[in-house]
Each structure stands twice: as structure tokens, then as C-alpha cells.
C-alpha positions as CSV (number, residue, x, y, z in Angstrom):
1,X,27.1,-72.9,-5.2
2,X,25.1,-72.2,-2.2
3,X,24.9,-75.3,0.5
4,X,21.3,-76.4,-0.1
5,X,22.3,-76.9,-4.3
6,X,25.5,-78.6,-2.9
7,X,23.7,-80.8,-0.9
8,X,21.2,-82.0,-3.5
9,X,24.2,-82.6,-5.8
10,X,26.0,-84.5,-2.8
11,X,22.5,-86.8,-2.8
12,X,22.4,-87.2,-6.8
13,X,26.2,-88.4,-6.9
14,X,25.5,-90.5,-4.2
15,X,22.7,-92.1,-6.5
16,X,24.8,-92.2,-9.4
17,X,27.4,-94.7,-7.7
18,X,26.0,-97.9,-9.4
19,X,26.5,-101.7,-9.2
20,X,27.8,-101.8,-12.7
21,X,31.3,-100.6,-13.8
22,X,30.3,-99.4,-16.7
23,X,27.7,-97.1,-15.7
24,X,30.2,-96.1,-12.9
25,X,32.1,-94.9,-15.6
26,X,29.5,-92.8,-17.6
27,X,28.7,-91.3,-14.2
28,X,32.3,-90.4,-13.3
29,X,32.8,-88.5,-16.7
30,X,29.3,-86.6,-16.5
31,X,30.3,-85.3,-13.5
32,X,33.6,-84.3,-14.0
33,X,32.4,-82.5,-17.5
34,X,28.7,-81.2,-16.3
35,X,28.4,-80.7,-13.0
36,X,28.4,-76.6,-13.2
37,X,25.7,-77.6,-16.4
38,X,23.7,-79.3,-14.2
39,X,20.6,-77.0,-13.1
40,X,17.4,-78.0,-11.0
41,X,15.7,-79.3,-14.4
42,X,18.7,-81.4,-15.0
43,X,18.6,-82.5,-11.3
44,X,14.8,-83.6,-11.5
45,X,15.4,-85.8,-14.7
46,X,18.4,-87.4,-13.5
47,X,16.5,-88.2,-10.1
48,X,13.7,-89.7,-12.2
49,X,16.6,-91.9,-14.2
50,X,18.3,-92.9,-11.1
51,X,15.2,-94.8,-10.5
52,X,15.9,-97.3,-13.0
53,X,17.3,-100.5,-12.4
54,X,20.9,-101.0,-13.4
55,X,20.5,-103.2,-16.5
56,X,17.5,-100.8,-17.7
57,X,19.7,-97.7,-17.3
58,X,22.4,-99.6,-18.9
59,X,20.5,-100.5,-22.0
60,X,19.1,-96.8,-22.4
61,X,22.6,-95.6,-22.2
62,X,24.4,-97.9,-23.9
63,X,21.7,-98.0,-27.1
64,X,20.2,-101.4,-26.4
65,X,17.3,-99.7,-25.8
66,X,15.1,-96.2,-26.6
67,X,13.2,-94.0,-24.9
68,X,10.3,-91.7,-26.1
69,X,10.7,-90.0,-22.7
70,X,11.8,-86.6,-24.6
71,X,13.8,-85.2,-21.2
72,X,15.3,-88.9,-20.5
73,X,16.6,-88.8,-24.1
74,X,17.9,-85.4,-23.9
75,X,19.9,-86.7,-20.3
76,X,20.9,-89.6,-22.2
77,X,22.6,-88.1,-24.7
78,X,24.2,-86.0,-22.4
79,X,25.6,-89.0,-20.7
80,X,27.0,-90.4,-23.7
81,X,29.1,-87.7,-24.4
82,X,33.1,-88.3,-24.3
């Protein structure tokens, strides 16, 4: 992994450190399972979900709520995995 890649994963861990356990959680275990998976493509969409508030990330990943954002649905699933 060169330093700049490292850098920009560095920046979207950061982002994924959340005020809610739970999606603390989801994070943690994405990470652990996908970060060699994760390429610039997978970077750009998680940025964009990142935006979300909390509860609204919550609800998408959680199944409260759906998307018809094809790429967010794609990343969501991926989060959901155990």
C-alpha cells in the first residue's frame, strides 16, 4: 500500500468512528474483513455515505430504510456482512 492510499484510508477510518455503537461496530468489522477489498471506487462511495447523519446511516444499514442509490446499496450490503 503506497503512503498516499494509506493516508486516504487513515481519513476514511477516521470518518467511520461514529456517535452510535452500533454503527461503530459495523465499521470495526468492515475494516477488519475489507480493507485490502477496498479500492478508490469503494473509497468514493463510502466518502459519499459517510456524509450521512448517524440515524440515516443507521437506518440504511440496519434495513429501516432503502436506497435506490445502486452503489450505496452495493456498500451497504457489504457492511452488513458478518
Amino acid at each position: 500500500m503506497d503512503t498516499e492510499r494509506n493516508a486516504r484510508i487513515g481519513k476514511l477510518k477516521w470518518h467511520c468512528r461514529r456517535a452510535l455503537l452500533e454503527l461503530d461496530l459495523v465499521f470495526q468489522r468492515f475494516w477488519a474483513r475489507e480493507q485490502d477489498a477496498v479500492d478508490e471506487s469503494s473509497e468514493a462511495v463510502l466518502t459519499r455515505l459517510l456524509e450521512l447523519e448517524d440515524h440515516d446511516l443507521w437506518a440504511l444499514v440496519s434495513n429501516k430504510r432503502t436506497t435506490d442509490d445502486v452503489e450505496f446499496a452495493a456498500m451497504i450490503k457489504r457492511l452488513q456482512k458478518i
